[in-house]
C-alpha positions in Angstrom: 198.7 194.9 -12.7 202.2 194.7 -11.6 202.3 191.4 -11.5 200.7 190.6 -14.6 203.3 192.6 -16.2 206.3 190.7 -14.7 209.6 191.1 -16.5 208.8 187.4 -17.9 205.5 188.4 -18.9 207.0 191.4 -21.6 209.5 189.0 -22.9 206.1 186.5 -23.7 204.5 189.2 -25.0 207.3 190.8 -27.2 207.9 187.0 -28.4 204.8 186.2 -29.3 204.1 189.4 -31.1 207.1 189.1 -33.2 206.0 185.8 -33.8 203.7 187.2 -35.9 205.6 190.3 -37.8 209.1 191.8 -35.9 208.4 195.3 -37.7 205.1 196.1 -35.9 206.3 194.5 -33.2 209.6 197.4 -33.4 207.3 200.0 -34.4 204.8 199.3 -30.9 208.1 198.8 -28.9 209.9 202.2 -29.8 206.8 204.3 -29.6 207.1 203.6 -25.9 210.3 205.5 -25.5 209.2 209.0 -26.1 206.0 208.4 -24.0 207.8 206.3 -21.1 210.5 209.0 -21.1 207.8 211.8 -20.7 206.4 209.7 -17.7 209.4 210.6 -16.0 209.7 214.1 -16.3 208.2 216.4 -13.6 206.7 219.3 -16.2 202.7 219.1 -16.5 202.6 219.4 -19.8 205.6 216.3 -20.8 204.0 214.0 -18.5 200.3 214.7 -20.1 201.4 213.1 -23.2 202.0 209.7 -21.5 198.6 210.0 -20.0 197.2 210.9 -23.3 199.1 208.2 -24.8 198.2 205.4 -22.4 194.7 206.3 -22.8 194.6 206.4 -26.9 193.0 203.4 -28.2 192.9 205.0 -31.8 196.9 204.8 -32.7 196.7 208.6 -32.8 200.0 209.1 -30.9 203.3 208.1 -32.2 206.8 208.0 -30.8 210.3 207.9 -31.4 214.0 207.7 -31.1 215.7 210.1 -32.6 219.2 209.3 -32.2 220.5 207.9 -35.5 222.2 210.3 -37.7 223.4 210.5 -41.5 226.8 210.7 -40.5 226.9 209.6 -36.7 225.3 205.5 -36.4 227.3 203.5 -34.1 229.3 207.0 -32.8 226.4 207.4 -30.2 227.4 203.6 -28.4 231.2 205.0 -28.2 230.4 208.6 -26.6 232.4 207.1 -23.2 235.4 206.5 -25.1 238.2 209.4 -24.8 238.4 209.6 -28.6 234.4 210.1 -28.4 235.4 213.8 -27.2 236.4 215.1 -30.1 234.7 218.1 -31.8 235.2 216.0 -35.1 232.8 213.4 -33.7 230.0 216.0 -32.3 226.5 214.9 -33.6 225.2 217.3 -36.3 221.6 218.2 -34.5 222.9 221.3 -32.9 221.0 222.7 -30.1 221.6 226.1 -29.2 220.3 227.9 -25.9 218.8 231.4 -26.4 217.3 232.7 -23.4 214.8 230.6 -22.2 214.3 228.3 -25.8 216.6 226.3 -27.9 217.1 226.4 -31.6 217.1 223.2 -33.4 219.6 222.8 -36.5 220.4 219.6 -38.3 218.7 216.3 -39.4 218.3 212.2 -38.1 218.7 209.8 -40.4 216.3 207.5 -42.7 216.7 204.8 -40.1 214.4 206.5 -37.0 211.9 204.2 -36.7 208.7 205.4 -36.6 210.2 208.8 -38.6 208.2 209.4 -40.5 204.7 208.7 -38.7 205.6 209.9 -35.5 203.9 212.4 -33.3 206.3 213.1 -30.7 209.9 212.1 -30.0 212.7 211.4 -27.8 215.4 213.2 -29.2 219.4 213.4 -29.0 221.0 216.3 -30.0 224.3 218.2 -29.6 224.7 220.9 -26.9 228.6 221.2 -27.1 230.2 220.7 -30.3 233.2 220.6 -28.6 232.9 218.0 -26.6 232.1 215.6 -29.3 229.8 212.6 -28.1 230.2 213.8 -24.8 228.5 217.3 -25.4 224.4 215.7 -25.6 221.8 216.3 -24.4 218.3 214.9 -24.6 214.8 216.3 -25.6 211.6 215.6 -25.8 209.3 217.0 -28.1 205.9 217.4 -30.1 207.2 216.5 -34.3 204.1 219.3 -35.3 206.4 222.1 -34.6 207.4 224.9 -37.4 210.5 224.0 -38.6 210.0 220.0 -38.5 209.8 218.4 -41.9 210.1 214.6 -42.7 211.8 212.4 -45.6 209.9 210.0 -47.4 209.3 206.5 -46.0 212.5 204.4 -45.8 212.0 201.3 -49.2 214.5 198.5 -47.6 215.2 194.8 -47.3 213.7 193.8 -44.3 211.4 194.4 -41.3 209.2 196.4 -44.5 206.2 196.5 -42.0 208.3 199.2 -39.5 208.6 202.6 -40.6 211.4 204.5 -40.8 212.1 207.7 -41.9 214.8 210.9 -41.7 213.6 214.0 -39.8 214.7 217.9 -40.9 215.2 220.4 -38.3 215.7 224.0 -39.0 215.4 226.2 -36.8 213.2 224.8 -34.6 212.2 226.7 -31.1 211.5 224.5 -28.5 210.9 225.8 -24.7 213.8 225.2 -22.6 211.4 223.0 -20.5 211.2 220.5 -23.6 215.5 219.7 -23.3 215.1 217.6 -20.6 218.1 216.6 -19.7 220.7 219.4 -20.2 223.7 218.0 -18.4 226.2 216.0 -20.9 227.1 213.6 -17.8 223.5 212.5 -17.3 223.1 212.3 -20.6 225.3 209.8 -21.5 223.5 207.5 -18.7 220.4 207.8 -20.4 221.8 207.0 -23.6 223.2 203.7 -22.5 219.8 202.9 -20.2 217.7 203.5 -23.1 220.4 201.4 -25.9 220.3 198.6 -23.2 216.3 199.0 -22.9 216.3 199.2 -26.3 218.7 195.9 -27.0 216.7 193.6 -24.4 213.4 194.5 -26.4 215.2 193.3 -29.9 216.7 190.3 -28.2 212.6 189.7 -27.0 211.6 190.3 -30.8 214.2 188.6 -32.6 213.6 185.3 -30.5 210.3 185.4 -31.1 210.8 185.6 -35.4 213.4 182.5 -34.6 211.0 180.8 -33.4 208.5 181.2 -35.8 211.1 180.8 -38.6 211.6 177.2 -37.0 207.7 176.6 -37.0 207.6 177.3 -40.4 210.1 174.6 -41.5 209.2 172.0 -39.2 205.7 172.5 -40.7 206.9 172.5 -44.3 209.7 169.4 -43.3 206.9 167.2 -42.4 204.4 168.0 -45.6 207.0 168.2 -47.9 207.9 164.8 -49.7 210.7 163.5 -51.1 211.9 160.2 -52.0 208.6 158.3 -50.7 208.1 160.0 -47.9 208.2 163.4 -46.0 211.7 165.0 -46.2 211.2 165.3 -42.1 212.3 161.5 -41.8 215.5 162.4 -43.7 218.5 162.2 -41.0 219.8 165.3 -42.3 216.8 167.4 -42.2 216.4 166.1 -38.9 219.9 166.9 -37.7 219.2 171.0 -39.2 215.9 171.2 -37.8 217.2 170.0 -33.9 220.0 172.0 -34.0 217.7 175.2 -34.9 215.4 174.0 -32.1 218.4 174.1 -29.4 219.6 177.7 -30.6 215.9 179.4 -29.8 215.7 177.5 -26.6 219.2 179.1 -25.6 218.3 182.5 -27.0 215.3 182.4 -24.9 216.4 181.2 -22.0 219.4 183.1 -21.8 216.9 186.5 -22.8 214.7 185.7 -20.0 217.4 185.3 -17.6 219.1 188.7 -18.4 215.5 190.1 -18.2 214.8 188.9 -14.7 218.4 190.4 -13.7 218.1 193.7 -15.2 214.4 194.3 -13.9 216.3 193.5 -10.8 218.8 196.1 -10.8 217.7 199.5 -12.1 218.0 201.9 -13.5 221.1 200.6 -16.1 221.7 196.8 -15.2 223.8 194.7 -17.2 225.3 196.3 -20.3 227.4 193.7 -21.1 224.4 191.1 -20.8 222.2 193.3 -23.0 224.7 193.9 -25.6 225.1 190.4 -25.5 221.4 189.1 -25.7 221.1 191.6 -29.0 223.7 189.9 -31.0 223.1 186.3 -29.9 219.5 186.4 -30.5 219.5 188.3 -33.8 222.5 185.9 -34.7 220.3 183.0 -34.1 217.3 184.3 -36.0 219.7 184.8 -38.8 221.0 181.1 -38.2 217.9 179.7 -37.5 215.9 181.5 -41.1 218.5 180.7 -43.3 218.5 177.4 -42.6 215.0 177.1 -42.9 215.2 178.2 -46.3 218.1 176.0 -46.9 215.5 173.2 -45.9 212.1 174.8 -47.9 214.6 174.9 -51.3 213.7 176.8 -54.3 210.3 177.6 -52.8 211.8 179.4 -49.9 213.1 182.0 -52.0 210.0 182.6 -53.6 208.1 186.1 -52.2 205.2 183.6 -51.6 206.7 182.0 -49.4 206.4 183.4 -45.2 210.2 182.4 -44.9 211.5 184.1 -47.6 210.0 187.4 -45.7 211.5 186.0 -41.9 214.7 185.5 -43.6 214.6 189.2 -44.7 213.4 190.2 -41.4 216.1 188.4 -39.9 219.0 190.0 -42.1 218.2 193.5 -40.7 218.3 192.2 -37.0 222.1 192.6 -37.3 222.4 195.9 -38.2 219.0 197.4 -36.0 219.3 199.1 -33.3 223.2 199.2 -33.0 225.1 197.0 -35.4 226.4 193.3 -34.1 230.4 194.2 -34.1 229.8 197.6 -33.0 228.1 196.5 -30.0 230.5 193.8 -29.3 232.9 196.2 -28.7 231.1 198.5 -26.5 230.0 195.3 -24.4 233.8 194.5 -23.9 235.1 197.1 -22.0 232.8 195.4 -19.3 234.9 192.3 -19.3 
């Protein structure tokens, strides 16, 4: 089994299925988190749910990561900068220890995927206020607890087939088992392992959406005719279509080379090559869909047309899971 599920192996697998739709490809790919987290934790009852949700073949268990806040987005990728330290930048999911339970205060933002549909979740919260971004700690968590409500389905541009959602904590009590990672250090490592987990899986999906974005107009390039004969033969259709060829062979190869690597090296392995795979693959499927409506015409902006959707699809790669610039300038302190 191992084997089978080589580090080449996921990125075929995460291509492919993105091939086919990036959101339920996101929504399959973040449900992981929770239960991979809880895999790792020593408590009976945390690592139960990733038996229970290896074994569901019904879709009955749900995860998510809880990290994105109304008023803190990108603030989470700077959390190792000095200014990061300031009580001014402290999330605004409080955590407060009581004995031998926590209190949960605060909300996540519409943008949790899988918000509003999720049974369980991997959650960041605040432990120190005055630490800032360097006051977190991590939880995990069972979303049926009193206290818990949920905002109504995120109505966006793109990636329409992933759900996303705000959740509402007040005054949630969770055992102190459940914050499982209580030490602000650590926690900051597990923020970057899980944003560079997390940005190799959207480099994985986002070549496989380039890809099919390019299938789509060579497809419509040959059938297509125009001037006697199918607008393929037409230098400068050609010219478009090779150059989108090249860019999803380099986002591939370059993705499946920074996935070999990081396999390689755990638990963290290249930040600066995962930050880097994120914005040149979602940058590419960008590219590589707008000029495949550039080459479908009027037709490609029609809602019947599959393009119109990947270019949609495309547009929010940019902005998911970390915006582009944002990450660029975490990935640069690494140079």
């Amino acid at each position: 089994m191992a084997e089978d599920y080589s580090p080449l192996a996921r990125a075929i697998m995460m291509e492919e299925l993105s091939h086919g739709d990036v959101g339920v490809t996101a929504s399959l790919f973040v449900s992981n988190f929770t239960f991979g987290f809880a895999a790792l934790c020593e408590d009976p009852e945390i690592r139960a749910w990733a038996r229970e949700y290896c074994e569901d073949t019904e879709g009955r268990l749900v995860g998510c990561w809880a990290i994105t806040e109304p008023d803190h987005g990108s603030d989470w990728w700077f959390g190792a900068e000095a200014a990061s330290a300031d009580g001014k930048c402290a999330p605004s999911l409080r955590a407060v220890r009581k004995g031998d339970e926590y209190v949960l205060n605060g909300q996540k933002s519409a943008w949790v995927s899988n918000g509003t549909i999720a049974t369980h979740a991997l959650l960041n919260v605040s432990l120190d206020p005055k630490r800032g971004m360097q006051g977190t700690g991590v939880a995990v968590l069972p979303l049926d607890l009193p206290g818990i409500s949920r905002g109504k389905p995120l109505d966006k541009m793109g990636m329409r087939a992933l759900n996303q959602g705000e959740i509402i904590f007040e005054d949630v009590k969770i055992p102190r088992k459940y914050m499982v990672v209580e030490d602000p250090s650590i926690a900051s490592v597990v923020i970057e392992t899980t944003l560079n987990h997390g940005n190799m899986g959207v480099g994985m999906a986002f070549t496989g959406l380039a890809q099919a974005a390019l299938d789509e107009a060579v497809a419509y390039a040959k059938d297509r005719v125009q001037g006697g004969v199918p607008i393929f033969e037409h230098k400068n259709v050609k010219l478009k279509l090779f150059r989108m060829y090249t860019l999803v062979e380099a986002s591939r190869a370059y993705l499946r080379r920074i996935a070999a690597y990081n396999a390689a090296t755990p638990p963290l392995g290249s930040t600066p090559h995962a930050r880097s795979i994120k914005i040149f693959s979602t940058e590419t499927a960008l590219q590589v869909a707008s000029e495949a409506v550039q080459i479908f015409g009027g037709i490609g902006l029609s809602k019947e047309s599959l393009i119109e959707k990947l270019f949609r699809d495309a547009r929010a790669g940019t902005i998911a899971d970390g915006d582009n610039e944002a990450l660029a300038l975490v990935g640069a302190r690494y140079l």
